[in-house]
N, C-alpha and C positions, 0 to 999 in steps of 0.2 A: 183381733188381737189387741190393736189400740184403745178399743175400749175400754177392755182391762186395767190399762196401764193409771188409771187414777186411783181402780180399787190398792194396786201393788202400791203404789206410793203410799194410800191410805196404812196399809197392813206395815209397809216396812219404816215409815214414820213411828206410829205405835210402838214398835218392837225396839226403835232403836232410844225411844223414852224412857222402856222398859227397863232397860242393859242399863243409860243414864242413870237413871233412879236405883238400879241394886237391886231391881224385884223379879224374882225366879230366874236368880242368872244364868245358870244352867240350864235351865228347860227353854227359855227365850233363845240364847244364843241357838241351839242346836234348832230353834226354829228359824231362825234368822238364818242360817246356817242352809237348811232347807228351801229359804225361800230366796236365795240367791242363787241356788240352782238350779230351780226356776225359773227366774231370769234368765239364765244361760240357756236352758233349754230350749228359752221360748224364741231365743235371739233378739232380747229386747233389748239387749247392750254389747257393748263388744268383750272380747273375753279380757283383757288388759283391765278395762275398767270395774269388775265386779272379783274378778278371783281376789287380788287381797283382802276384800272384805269378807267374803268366803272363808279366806282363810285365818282370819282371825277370830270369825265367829265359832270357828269349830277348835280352836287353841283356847276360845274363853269356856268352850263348853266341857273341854277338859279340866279346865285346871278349877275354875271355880270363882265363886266373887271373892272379892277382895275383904280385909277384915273394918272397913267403913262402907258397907255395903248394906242396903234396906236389908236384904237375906241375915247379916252378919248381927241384924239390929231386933230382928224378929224372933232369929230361932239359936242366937249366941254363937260364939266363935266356934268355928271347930279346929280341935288340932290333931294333927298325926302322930302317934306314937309310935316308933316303931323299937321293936324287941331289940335288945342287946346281946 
């Protein structure tokens, strides 16, 4: 299992550049999101130390990037309109 743990740091470094940078917010966080539960399954951390990032990975993967976001800058703002 310790082996692994360089490749995770590898993967979760990346992802967390990812999220930094505004590039596929949503698709990264929900991986990130995945790959912290991972962690936990594997018992590479203790649970105190990895659930709020968990939990926030899966709150950015809802809601969405921000409007100064790479995503925001690529594919233009989006807005909700909702019926009156």
């Amino acid at each position: 299992m310790f082996a692994l743990l360089p490749w995770l740091a590898l993967i979760l470094d990346l992802l967390a550049l990812s999220l930094a940078a505004g590039f596929a917010t949503r698709s990264i966080a929900a991986v990130a999101a995945l790959a912290g539960i991972a962690v936990q399954l594997a018992g590479a951390c203790p649970q105190t130390e990895f659930l709020p990032q968990i939990l926030d990975a899966v709150a950015l993967a809802l809601i969405g990037p921000g409007a100064f976001s790479g995503d925001a800058r690529l594919f233009g703002r989006s807005t909700i309109h909702l019926p009156r």
